[in-house]
Rosetta silent file (secondary structure, phi, psi, omega in degrees, C-alpha in Angstrom):
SEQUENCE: XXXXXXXXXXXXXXXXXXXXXXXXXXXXXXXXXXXXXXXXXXXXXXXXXXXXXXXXXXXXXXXXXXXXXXXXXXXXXXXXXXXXXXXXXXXXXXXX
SCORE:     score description
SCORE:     0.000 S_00000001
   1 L     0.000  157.687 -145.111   81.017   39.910  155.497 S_00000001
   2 L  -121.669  146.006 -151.868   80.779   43.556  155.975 S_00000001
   3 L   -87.345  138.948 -169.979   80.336   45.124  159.398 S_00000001
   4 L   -68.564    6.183 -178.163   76.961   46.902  160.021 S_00000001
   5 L  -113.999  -34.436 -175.890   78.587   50.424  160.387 S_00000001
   6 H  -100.401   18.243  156.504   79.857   49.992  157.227 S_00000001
   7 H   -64.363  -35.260 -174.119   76.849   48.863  155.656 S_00000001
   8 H   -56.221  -65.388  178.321   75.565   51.844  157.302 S_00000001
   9 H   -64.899  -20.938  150.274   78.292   54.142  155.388 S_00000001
  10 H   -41.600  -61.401 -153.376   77.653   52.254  152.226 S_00000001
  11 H   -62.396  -38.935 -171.074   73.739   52.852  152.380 S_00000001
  12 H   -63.329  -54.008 -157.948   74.418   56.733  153.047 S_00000001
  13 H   -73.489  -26.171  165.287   76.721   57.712  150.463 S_00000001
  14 H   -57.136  -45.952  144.509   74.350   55.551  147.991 S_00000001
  15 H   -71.393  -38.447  143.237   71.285   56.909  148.961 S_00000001
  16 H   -25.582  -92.817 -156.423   72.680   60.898  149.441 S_00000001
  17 L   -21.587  -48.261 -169.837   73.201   60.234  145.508 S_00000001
  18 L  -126.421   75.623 -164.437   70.040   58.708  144.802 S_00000001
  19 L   -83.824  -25.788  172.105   67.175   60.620  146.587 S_00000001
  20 L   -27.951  167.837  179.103   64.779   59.650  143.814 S_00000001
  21 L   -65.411  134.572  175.626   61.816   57.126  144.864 S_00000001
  22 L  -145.192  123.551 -142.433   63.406   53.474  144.564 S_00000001
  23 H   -88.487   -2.553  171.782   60.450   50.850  143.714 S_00000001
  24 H   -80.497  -59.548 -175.535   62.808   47.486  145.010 S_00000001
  25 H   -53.229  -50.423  173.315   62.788   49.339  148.246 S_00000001
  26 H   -44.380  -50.306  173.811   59.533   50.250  148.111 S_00000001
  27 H   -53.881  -34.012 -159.587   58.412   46.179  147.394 S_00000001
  28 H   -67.654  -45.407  172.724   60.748   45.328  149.865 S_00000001
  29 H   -69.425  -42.989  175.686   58.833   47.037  152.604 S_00000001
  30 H   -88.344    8.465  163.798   55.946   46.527  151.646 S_00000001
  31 H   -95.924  -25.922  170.498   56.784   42.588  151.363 S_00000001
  32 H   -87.828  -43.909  168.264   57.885   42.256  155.026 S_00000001
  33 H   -42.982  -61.148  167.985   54.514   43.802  156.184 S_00000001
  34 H   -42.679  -89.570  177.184   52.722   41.447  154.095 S_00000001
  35 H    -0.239  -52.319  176.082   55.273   38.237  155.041 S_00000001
  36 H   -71.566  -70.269 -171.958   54.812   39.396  159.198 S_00000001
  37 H   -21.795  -68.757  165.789   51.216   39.670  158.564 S_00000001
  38 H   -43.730  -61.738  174.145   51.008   36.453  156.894 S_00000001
  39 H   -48.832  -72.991 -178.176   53.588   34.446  159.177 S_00000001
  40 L   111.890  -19.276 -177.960   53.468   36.011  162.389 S_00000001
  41 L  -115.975  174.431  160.875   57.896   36.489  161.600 S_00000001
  42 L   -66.970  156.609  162.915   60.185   38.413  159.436 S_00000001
  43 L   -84.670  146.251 -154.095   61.376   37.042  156.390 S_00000001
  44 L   -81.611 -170.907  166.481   65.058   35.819  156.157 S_00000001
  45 H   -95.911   -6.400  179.892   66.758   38.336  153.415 S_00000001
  46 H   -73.046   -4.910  158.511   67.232   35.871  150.977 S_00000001
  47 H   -49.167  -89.002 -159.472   63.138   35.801  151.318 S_00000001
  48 H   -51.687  -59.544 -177.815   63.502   39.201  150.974 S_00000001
  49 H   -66.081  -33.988 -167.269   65.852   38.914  147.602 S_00000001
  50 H   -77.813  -50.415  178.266   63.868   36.570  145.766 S_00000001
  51 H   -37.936  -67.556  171.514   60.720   38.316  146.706 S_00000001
  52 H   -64.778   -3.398  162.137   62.100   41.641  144.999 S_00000001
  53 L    74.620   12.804  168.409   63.866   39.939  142.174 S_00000001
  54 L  -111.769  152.830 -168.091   67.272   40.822  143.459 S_00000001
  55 L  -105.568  -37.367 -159.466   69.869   37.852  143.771 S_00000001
  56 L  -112.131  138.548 -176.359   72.688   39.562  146.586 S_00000001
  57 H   -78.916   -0.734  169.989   71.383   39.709  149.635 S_00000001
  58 H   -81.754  -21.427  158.375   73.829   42.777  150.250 S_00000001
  59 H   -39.877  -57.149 -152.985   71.673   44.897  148.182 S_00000001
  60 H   -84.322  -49.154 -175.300   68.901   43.738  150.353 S_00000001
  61 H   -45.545  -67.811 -159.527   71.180   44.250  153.766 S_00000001
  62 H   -34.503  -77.472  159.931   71.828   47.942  152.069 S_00000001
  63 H   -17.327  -69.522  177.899   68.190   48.669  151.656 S_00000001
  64 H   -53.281  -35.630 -172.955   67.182   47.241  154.865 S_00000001
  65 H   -75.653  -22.433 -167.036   69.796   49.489  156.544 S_00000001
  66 H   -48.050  -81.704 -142.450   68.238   52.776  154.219 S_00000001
  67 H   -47.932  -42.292  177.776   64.599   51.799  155.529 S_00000001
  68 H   -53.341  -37.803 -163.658   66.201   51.481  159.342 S_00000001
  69 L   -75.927  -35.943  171.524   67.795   54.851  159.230 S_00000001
  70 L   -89.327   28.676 -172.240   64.584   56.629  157.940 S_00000001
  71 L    54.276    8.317 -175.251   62.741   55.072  160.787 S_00000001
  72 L  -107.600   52.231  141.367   60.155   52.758  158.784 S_00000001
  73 L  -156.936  167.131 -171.884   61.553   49.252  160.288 S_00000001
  74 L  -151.710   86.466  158.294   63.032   48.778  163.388 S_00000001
  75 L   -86.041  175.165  179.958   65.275   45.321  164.593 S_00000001
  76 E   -94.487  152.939  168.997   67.497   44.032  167.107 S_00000001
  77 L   -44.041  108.627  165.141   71.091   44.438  166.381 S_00000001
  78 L   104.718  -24.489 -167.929   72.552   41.889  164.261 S_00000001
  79 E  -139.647   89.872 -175.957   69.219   39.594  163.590 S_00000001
  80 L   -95.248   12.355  165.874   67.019   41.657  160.543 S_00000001
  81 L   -67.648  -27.372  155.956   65.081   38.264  160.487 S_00000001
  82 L  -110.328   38.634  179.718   63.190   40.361  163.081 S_00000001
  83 L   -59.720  169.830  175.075   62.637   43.796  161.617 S_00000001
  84 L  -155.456  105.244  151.945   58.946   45.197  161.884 S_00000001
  85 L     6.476  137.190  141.665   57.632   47.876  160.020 S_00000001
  86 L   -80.164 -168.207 -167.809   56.512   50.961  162.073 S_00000001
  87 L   -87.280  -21.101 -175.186   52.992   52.713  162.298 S_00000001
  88 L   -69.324  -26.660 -170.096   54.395   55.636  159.801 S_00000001
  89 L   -75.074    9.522  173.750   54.648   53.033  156.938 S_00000001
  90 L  -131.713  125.783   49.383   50.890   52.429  156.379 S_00000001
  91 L  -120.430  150.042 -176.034   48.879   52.358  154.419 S_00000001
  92 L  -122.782  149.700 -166.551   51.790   51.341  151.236 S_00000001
  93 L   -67.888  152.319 -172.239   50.086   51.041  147.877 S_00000001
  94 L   -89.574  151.155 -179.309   49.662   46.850  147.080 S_00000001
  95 L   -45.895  154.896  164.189   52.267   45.308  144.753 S_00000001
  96 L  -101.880    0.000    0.000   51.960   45.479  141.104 S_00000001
């Protein structure tokens, strides 16, 4: 399993690459708002994969580390079953 700093250096040099808009990330974010809303918790990521139609959850670790980096979630080290959205990420457009 891959160490969160280098998930970290993965996420960068992937995103640096790819600054277009990227609509899994986008569901993805906007599926843990819903999920907490709903719940009252985070979603595990394999939650998180199946929601978004991706099967490896290191795509979804990658992603999750993007959205952390740009400030719109926030977790404790080590446990992203409790990320939380911040107040800049609303209002996000509703799934299609």
């Amino acid at each position: 399993m891959l160490s969160r700093k280098e998930l970290v250096r993965m996420a960068k040099g992937v995103y640096e690459r790819k600054s277009r808009p990227c609509p899994t990330r986008d569901k993805l974010l906007q599926f843990i708002i819903l999920f907490r809303e709903d719940h009252g918790y985070s979603p595990t990521i394999r939650e998180m994969a199946a929601a978004v139609g991706v099967r490896s959850t290191c795509t979804i670790s990658q992603h999750l580390v993007f959205l952390e980096e740009n400030g719109l979630i926030t977790h404790t080290e080590g446990k992203w079953r409790d990320c939380i959205a911040t107040t800049n990420t609303l209002p996000i457009p509703a799934l299609t």
